[in-house]
C-alpha distance (Angstrom), angle and dihedral (degrees) to the residues before:
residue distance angle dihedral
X1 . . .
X2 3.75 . .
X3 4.00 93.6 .
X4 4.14 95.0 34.3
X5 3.60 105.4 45.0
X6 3.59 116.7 6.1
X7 4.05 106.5 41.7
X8 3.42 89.2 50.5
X9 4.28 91.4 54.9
X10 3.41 91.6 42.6
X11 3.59 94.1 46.8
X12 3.94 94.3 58.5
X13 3.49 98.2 41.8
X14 3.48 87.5 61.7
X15 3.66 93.4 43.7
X16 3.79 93.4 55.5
X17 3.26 87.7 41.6
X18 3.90 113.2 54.4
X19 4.22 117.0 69.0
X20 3.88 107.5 -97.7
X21 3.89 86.7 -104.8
X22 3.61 104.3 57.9
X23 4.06 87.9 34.2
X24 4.32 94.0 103.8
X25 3.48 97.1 49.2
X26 4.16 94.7 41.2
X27 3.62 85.8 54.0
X28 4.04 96.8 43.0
X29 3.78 86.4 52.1
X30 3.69 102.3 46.8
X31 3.84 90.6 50.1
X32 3.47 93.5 51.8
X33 3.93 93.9 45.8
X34 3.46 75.3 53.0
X35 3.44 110.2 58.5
X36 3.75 91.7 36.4
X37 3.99 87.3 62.9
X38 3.81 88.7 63.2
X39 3.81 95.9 36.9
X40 4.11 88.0 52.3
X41 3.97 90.5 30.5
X42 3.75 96.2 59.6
X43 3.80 101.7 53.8
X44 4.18 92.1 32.9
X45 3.89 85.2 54.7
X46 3.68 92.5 47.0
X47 3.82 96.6 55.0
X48 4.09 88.7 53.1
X49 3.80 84.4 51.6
X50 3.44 91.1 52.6
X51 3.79 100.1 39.0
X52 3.60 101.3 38.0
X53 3.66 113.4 9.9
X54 4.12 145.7 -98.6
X55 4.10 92.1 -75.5
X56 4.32 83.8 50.6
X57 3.27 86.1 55.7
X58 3.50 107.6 48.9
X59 3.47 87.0 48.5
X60 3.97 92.8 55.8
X61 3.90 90.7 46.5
X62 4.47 91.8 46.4
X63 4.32 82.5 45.9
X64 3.96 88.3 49.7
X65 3.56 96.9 53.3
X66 3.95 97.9 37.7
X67 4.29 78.8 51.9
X68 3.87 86.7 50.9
X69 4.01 95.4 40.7
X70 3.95 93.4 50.4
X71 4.12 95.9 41.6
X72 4.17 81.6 50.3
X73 3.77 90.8 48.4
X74 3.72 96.1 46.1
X75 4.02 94.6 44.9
X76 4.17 94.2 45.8
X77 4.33 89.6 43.6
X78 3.93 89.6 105.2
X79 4.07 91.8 46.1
């Protein structure tokens, strides 16, 4: 889902939503960001597995992206 349906939202919002001049660079950071939220993700994920469990882990990943869902919700209220 996060390749298929989400990076590609996120992706244009920011598009449409960054002036034309700083447009390269917004997009060169958010894919990095990105890519170093699987590359930390994976490994950080792992270690819950093996310290706590699958069901601990699902439950870290659901928090993370309820975290990420209410931070984007409060930051984009005034759009």
């Amino acid at each position: 889902m996060g390749h298929g349906f989400t990076f590609p939202i996120l992706f244009g919002i920011l598009v449409t939503r960054t002036r034309e001049a700083d447009r390269g660079s917004a997009m060169a950071v958010f894919t990095a960001l990105f890519d170093l939220g699987i590359f930390v993700g994976g490994p950080m994920f792992g270690a819950v597995i093996g310290w706590a469990g699958f069901p601990a882990m699902f439950l870290c990943a659901g928090a993370a992206v309820v975290a990420g869902l209410a931070s984007f919700a409060a930051w984009d209220r005034g759009r």
